[in-house]
C-alpha positions as CSV (number, residue, x, y, z in Angstrom):
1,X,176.4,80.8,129.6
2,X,175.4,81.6,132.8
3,X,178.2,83.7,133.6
4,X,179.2,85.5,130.4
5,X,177.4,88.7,131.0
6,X,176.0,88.4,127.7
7,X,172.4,90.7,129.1
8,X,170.9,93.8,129.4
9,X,168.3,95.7,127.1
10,X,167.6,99.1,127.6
11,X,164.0,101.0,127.0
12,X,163.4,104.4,125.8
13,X,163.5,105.7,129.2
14,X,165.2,102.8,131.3
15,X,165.7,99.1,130.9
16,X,162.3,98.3,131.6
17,X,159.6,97.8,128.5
18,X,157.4,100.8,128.6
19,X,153.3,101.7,127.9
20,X,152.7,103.6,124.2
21,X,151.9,101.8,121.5
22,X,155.2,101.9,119.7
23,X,157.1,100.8,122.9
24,X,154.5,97.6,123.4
25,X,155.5,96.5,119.6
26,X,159.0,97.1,120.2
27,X,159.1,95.1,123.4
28,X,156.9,92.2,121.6
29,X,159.6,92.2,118.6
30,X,162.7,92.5,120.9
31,X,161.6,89.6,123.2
32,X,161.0,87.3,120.6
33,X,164.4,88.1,118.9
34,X,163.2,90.0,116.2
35,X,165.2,92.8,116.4
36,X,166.0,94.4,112.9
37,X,162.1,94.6,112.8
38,X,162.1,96.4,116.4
39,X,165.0,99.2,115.2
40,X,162.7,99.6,111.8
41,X,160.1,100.5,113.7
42,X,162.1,103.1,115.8
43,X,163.9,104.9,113.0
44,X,161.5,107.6,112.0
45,X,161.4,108.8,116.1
46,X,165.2,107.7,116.0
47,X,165.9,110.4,113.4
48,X,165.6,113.1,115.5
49,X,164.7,112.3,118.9
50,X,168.2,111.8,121.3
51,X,166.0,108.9,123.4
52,X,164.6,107.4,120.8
53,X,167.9,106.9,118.9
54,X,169.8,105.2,122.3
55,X,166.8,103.3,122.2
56,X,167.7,101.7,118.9
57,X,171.0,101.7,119.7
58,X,170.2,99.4,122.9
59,X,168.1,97.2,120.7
60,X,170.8,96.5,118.0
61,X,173.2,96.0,120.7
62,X,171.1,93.3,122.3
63,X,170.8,91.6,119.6
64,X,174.9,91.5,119.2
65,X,174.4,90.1,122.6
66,X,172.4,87.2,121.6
67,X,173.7,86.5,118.3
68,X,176.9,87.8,117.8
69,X,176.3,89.7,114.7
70,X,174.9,93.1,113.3
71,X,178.1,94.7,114.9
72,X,178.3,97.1,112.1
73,X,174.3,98.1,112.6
74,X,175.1,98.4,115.9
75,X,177.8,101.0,115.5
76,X,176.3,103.2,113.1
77,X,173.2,103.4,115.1
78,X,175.6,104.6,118.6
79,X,177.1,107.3,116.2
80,X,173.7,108.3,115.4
81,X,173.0,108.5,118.5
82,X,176.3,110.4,120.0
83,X,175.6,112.8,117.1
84,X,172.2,114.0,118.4
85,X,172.8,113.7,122.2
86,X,172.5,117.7,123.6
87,X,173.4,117.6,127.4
88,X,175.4,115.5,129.9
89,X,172.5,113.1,130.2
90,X,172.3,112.2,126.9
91,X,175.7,112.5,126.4
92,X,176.3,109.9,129.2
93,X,173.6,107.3,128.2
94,X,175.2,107.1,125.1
95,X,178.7,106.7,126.5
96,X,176.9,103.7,128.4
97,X,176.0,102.7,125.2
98,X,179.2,102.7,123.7
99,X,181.0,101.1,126.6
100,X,178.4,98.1,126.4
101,X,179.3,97.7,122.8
102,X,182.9,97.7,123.3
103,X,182.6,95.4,126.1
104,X,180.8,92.9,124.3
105,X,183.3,93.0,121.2
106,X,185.6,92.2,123.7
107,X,184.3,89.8,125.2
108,X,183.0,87.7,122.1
109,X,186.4,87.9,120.8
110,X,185.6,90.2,117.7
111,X,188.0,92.7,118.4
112,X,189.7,93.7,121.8
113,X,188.2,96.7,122.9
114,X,188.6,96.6,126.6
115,X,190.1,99.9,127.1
116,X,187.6,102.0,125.0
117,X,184.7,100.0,127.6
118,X,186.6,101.7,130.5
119,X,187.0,104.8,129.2
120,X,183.7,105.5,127.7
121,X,182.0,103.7,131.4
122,X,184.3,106.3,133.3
123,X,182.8,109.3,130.6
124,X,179.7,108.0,131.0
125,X,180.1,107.9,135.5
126,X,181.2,111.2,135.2
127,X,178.1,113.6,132.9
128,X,175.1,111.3,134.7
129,X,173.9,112.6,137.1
130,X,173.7,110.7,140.9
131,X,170.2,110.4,140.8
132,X,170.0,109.5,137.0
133,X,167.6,106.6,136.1
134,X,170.6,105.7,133.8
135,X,173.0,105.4,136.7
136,X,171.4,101.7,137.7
137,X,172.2,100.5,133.7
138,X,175.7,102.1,134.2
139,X,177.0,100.2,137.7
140,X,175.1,97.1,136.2
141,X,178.0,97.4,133.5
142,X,180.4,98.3,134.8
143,X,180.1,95.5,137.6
144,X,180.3,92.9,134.1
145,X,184.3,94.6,133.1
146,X,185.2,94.2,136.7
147,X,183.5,90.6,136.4
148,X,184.6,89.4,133.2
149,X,187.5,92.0,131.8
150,X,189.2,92.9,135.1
151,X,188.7,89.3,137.2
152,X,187.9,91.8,140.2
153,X,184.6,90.0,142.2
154,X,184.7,92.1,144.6
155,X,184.1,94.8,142.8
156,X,182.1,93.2,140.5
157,X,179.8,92.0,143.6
158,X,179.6,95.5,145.0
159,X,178.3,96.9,141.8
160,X,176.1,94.7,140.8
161,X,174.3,95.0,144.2
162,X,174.0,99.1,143.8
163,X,172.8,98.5,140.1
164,X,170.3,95.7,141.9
165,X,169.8,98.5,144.5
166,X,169.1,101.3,141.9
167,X,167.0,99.3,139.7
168,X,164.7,98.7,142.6
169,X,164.4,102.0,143.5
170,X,163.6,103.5,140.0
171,X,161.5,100.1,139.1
172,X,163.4,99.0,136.4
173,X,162.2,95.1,136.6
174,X,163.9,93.6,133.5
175,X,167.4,95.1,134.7
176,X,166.3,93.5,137.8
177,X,166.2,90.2,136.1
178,X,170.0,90.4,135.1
179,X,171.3,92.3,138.8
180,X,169.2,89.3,140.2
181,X,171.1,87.1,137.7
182,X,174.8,88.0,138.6
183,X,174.7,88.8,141.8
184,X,173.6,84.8,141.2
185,X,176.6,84.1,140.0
186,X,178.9,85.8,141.7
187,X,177.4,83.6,144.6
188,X,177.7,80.7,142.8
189,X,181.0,81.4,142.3
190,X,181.8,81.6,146.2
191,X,180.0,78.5,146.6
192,X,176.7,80.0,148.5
193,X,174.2,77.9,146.2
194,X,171.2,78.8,148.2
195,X,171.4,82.6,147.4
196,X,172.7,81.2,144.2
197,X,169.6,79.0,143.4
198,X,167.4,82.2,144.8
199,X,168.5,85.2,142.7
200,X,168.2,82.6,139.4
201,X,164.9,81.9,140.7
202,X,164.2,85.3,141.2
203,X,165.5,86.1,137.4
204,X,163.7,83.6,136.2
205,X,160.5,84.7,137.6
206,X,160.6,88.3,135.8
207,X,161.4,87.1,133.1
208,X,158.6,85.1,132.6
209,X,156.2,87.3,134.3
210,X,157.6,90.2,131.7
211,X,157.2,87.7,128.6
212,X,161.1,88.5,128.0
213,X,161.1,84.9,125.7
214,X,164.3,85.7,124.5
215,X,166.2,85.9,128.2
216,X,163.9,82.4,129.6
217,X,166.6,79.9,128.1
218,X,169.5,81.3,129.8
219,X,167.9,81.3,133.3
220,X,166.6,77.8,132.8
221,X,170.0,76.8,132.4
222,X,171.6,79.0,134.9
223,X,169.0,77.8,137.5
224,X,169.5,74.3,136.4
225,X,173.2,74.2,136.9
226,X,172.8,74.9,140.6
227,X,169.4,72.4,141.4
228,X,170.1,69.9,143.9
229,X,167.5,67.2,141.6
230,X,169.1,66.3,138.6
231,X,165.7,65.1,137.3
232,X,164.2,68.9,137.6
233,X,168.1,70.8,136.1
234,X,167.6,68.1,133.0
235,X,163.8,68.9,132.7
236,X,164.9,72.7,132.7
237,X,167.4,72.3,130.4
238,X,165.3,70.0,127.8
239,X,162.6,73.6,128.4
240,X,165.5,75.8,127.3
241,X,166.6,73.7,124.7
242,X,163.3,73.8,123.1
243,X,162.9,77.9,123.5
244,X,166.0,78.0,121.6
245,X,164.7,75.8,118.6
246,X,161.4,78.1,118.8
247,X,163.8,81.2,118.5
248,X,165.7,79.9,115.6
249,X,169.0,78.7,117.4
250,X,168.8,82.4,120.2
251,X,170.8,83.2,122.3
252,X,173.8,81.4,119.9
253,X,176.5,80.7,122.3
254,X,173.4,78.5,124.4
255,X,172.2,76.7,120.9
256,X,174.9,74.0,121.0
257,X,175.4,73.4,124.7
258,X,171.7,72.7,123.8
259,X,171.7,70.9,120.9
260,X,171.6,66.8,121.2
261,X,174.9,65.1,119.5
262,X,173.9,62.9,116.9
263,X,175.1,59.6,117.3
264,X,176.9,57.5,114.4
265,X,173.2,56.1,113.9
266,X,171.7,59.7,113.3
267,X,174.7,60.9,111.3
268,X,173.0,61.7,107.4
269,X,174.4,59.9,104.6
270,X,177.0,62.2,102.7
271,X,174.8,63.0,100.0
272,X,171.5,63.9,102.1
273,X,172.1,67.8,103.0
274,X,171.9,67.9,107.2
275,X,169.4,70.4,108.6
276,X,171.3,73.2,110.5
277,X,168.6,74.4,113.2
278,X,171.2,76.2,115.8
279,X,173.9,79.0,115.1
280,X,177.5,77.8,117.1
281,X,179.1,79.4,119.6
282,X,180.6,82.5,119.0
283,X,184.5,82.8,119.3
284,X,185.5,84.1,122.4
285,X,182.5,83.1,124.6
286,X,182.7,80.5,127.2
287,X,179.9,79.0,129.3
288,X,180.5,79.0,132.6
């Protein structure tokens, strides 16, 4: 799904993983898709602490991202968190928050939230500050309503490259992985497929160098698509396919396009159960 905009955690203090204890178990559990474990282990700071709650917000939100589900979870944690928030910082990370989550609802086809994205992006541009670590996270999203909700690539393009710019600045690798990603894309789409092999390559790269297990897959198979040796974009694929098997069938809108079809010879009989090892593809999501 390379161009779904189906990306972007988010760490107690940026979307990078951080250095205390609790953060490196967190960023273990998240990476590996484990992420009801990684909110449980949040909730007592969550309880009380504004950060600490957008954190868990962030990390039930990614995993709607990758799996389509635990909306509800999801949304009781960002009221949580909206609840606590006690300035215009915190007040505008949450927004970001909530504009994410509406996005994505949107986008998956769960429930068409497009204008509560923009307006809660637009709150959320407004009570950050210009130098706010947070501001990086919020052009990153809203380049993906421009991309995906508004079919505006120019704009898109323009704000992926300040988010890109911003995450650089405030070194905020993994959101570099996913400004490297679309700005991919987005040259993909214009038919540049050098810079488009690049910025995959470069994803790719922190990714792996971060341990980010969950987010490998979807490179692989962006950077396959745009491979001039179709020996190399199959042996990619075949990786991804097998990360996703490893993860239990995450990210579930890649698990099928990954997934071998069984031919009449493989088919089970109609009284042997089958073995389900992927989720499908969520309604509403589209590879691209």
């Amino acid at each position: 799904m390379r161009n779904s905009g189906l990306t972007e955690p988010w760490g107690p203090q940026g979307p990078s993983p951080q250095d205390g204890p609790l953060e490196r178990a967190v960023w273990r559990l998240r990476s590996r898709a484990c992420w009801e474990d990684a909110a449980e282990l949040i909730a007592p700071r969550a309880a009380t602490d504004p950060g600490a709650a957008r954190w868990r917000t962030a990390v039930l939100i990614e995993r709607c991202v990758f799996t389509a589900e635990g909306w509800s979870a999801a949304e009781d944690a960002l009221r949580a968190a909206e609840a606590l928030a006690a300035n215009d910082e915190e007040r505008g990370a949450a927004a970001c928050e909530r504009g994410h989550l509406a996005y994505l609802s949107t986008l998956l086809g769960v429930r068409d939230r497009a204008d509560e994205a923009r307006s809660a992006l637009g709150r959320a541009a407004a009570l950050l500050a210009p130098h706010s670590p947070g501001r990086p996270l919020l052009d990153f999203r809203r380049g993906l309503i421009a991309q995906h909700l508004s079919d505006n690539p120019s704009d898109a393009t323009a704000a992926f490259r300040r988010a890109h710019t911003g995450a650089t600045a405030h070194g905020h690798r993994l959101l570099l992985s996913f400004t490297w990603r679309h700005l991919a894309a987005m040259a993909e789409h214009d038919g540049r497929t050098a810079d488009a092999r690049h910025g995959y390559t470069e994803s790719l790269r922190i990714r792996e160098e971060l341990g980010y297990l969950v987010g490998i897959a979807p490179a692989l198979v962006s950077l396959a698509a745009v491979l001039p040796d179709p020996a190399e974009a199959t042996r990619l694929r075949e990786e991804a396919g097998r990360l996703v098997r490893l993860l239990g069938g995450v990210p579930s809108w890649l698990a099928d396009r990954l997934t071998p079809r069984p031919t009449a010879a493989d088919t089970p009989a109609a009284d042997t159960p089958a073995v389900v090892e992927t989720a499908g593809t969520p309604e509403g999501a589209t590879g691209g």
